[in-house]
N, C-alpha and C positions, 0 to 999 in steps of 0.2 A: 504928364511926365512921359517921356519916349525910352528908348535905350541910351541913347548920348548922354543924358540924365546919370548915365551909371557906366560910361566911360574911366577907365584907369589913366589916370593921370599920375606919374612916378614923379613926378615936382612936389604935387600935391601931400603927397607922403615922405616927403626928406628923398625920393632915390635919385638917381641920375636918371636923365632921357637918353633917349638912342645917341642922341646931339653929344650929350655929353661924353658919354662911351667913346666915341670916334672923336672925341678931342684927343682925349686919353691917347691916343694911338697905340693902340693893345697890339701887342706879338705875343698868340698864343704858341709859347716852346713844346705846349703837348700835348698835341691833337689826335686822337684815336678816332678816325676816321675814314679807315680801309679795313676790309677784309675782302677774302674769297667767296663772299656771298654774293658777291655783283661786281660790277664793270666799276674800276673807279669812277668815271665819267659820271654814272649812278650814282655812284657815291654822293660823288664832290656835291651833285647837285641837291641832292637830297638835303647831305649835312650843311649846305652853304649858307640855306633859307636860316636857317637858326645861326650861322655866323654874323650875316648881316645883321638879323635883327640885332643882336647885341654889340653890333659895330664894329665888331676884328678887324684889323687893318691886314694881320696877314696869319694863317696859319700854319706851321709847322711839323707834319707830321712825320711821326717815329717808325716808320712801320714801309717804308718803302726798298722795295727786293725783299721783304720779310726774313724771318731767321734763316744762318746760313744753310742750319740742317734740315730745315722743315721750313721749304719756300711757303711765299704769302699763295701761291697760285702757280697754275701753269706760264709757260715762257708769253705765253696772248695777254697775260694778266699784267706781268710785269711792263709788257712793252705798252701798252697803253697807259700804263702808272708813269714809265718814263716821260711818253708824251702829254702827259697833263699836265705833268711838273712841266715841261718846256712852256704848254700853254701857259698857264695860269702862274706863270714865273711872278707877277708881278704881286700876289694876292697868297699865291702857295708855297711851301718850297718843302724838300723831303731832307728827313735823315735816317740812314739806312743801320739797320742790329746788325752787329758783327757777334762774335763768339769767340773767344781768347783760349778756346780749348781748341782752335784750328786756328793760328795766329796767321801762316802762310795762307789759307782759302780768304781770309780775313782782308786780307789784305789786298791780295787778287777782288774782291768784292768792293772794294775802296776805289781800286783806281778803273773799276768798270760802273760804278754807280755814283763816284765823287771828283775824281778826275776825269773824266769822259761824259763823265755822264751829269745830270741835272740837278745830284745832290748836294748839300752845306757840310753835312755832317754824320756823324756813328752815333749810333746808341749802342750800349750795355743792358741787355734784357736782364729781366728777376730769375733768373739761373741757366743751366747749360749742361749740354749732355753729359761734361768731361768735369764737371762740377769745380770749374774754376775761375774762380774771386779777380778782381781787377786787381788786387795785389801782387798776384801773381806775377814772375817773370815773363811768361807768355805773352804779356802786355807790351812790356816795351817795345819789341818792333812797331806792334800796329798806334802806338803813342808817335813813335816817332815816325812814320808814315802819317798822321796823321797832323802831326804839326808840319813837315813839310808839306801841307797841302791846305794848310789852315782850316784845318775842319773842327767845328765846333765838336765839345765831347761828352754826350750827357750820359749818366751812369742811373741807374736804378738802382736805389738802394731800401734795405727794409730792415727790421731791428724785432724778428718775432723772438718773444718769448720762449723757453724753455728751456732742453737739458738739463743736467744733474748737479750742482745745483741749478735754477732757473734762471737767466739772466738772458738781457736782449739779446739777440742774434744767432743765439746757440740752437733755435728751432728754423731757421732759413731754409728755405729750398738749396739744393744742390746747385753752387754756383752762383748766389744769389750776395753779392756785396753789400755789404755795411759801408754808415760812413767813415767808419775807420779804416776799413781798405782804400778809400777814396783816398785818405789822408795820406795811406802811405804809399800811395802809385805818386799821388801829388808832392811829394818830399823829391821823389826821382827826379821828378821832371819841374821842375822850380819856374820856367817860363813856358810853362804850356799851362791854360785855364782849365777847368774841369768841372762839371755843372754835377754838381749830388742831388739827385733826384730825390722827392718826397718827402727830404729832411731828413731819411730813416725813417719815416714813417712814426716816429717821435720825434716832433719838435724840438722839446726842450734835451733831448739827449742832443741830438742833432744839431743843432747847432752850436753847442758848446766843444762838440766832436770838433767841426771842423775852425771852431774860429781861432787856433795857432795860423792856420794854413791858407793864407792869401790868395793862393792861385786858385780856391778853392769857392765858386758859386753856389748859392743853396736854394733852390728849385720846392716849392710848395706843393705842388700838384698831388691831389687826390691822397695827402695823407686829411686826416677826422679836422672839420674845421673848428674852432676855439680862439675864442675873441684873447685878444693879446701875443699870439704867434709871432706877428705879420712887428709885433714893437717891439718884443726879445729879439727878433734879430735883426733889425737896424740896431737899437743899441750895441749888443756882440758883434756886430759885423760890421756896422754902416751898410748904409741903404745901397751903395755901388757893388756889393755882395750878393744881391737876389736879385732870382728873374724870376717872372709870373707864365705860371700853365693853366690851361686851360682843363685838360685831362678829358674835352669832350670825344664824342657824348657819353660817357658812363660817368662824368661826373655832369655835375649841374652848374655853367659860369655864373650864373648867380652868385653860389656858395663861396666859387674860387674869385670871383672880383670882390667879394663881401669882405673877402679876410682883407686886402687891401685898403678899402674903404674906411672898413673898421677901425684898422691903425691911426694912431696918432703921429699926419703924417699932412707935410706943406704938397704941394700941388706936384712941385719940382719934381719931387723925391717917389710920388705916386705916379707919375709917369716916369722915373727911371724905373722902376720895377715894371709897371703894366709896358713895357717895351725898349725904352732907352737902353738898360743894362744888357741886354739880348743884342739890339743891335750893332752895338759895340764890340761886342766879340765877335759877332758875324760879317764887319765890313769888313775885314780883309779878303774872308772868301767870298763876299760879294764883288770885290775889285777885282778880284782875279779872274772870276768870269766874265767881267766886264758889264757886271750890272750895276745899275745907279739905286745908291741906296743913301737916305739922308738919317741921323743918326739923332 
């Protein structure tokens, strides 16, 4: 008996092979995958080796120009972020945090890192120095700067516990949206999409939050995983309502494709989530820059 003797075989055990993962054609919408610790170049290559193995067709990180008021790095850091993103267009793409408590810098950031520049889209960080909610009025201009520019719009959202009496959301960070703020930025704006990150960070709150609200996508990533999630919300939503994150590397894609898996769910439907649904809101601003993206 040798080692090959005791080779992992993931067939062998009901999982998918790598083969199969890259059938899937996974777009991971949330990739944590920079910081000021190194060179993205570093980075990319570091976290890649674990992209590939589990097949990513492309990942999306959140986190490009870092927050408006606390850059990811110096001006050297960003410019070689922008130039990776140029690179590795075909594999990468960024979306850049804005802050709704500087609507005007917000926006100035949008069209130097989304219009000019190599980005799809905005994020909504878990809170802000001016402690203000996507709800807020502040929003609307950079909503609608950013539908005219078709940038996808992912929101963080979380549902902590507490206050007086104790109930979800009443313990957030300063700034930090619920999906009920989601729901009601998404009332405004009725043809603009909006992705709620985390569910709330309670599923089953979460998604019962949002499903009046159509225009309104519900993003998994990195909230506790729990077999049945992933089939409350096709039921409440249908399956053209979620898109799948990745949340590496501090989460584990094992855990985040598992919930997927898990569900009681035809082929079709598991690759709209592991990617289809994502790329569908994103082909327009793939058109507009003039890249080929098949859907």
């Amino acid at each position: 008996m040798n080692s090959r003797d005791f080779a992992f075989d993931p067939a062998y055990y009901g999982l998918p092979t790598r083969e199969d993962l890259v059938a899937y054609r996974i777009w991971d919408s949330h990739f944590h995958g920079f910081n000021a610790t190194a060179t993205p170049m570093a980075q990319y290559r570091a976290n890649n080796l674990y992209v590939e193995r589990m097949g990513i067709e492309r990942s999306i990180t959140l986190e490009a120009g870092g927050t408006l008021r606390q850059p990811l790095a110096p001006a050297a850091h960003d410019a070689e972020m922008r130039l990776l993103l140029e690179q590795e267009r075909n594999r990468l793409s960024g979306i850049t945090p804005i802050d709704p408590g500087f609507p005007d810098e917000s926006c100035a950031k949008m069209r130097e890192w989304i219009e000019r520049g190599p980005c799809i889209g905005i994020k909504y960080v878990g809170g802000n120095q001016r402690g203000i909610v996507c709800s807020h009025p502040n929003n609307d201009p950079i909503i609608r700067y950013a539908a005219e520019l078709d940038a996808t719009i992912y929101i963080h959202t979380w549902l902590k516990v507490g206050g007086t009496p104790r109930l979800p959301g009443r313990d957030n960070n300063p700034g930090e949206s619920t999906p009920m703020d989601v729901v009601a930025l998404a009332r405004r704006f009725p043809q603009v999409t909006f992705i709620c990150g985390h569910t709330g960070g309670d599923w089953e709150l979460g998604v019962r939050v949002v499903r009046p609200q159509r225009n309104v996508l519900l993003e998994f990533a990195g909230s506790d995983p729990h077999s049945g999630a992933v089939d409350l919300a096709v039921r409440e939503l249908g399956v053209d309502r979620i898109v799948w994150g990745g949340h590496g590397p501090s989460r584990s894609y094992a855990t985040e494709i598992g919930k997927v898996l898990d569900a009681d769910l035809s082929r079709a439907d598991r690759m709209k989530i592991f990617g289809g649904n994502f790329r569908r809101l994103a082909a327009p601003i793939f058109r507009r820059k003039g890249w080929p993206i098949e859907i």
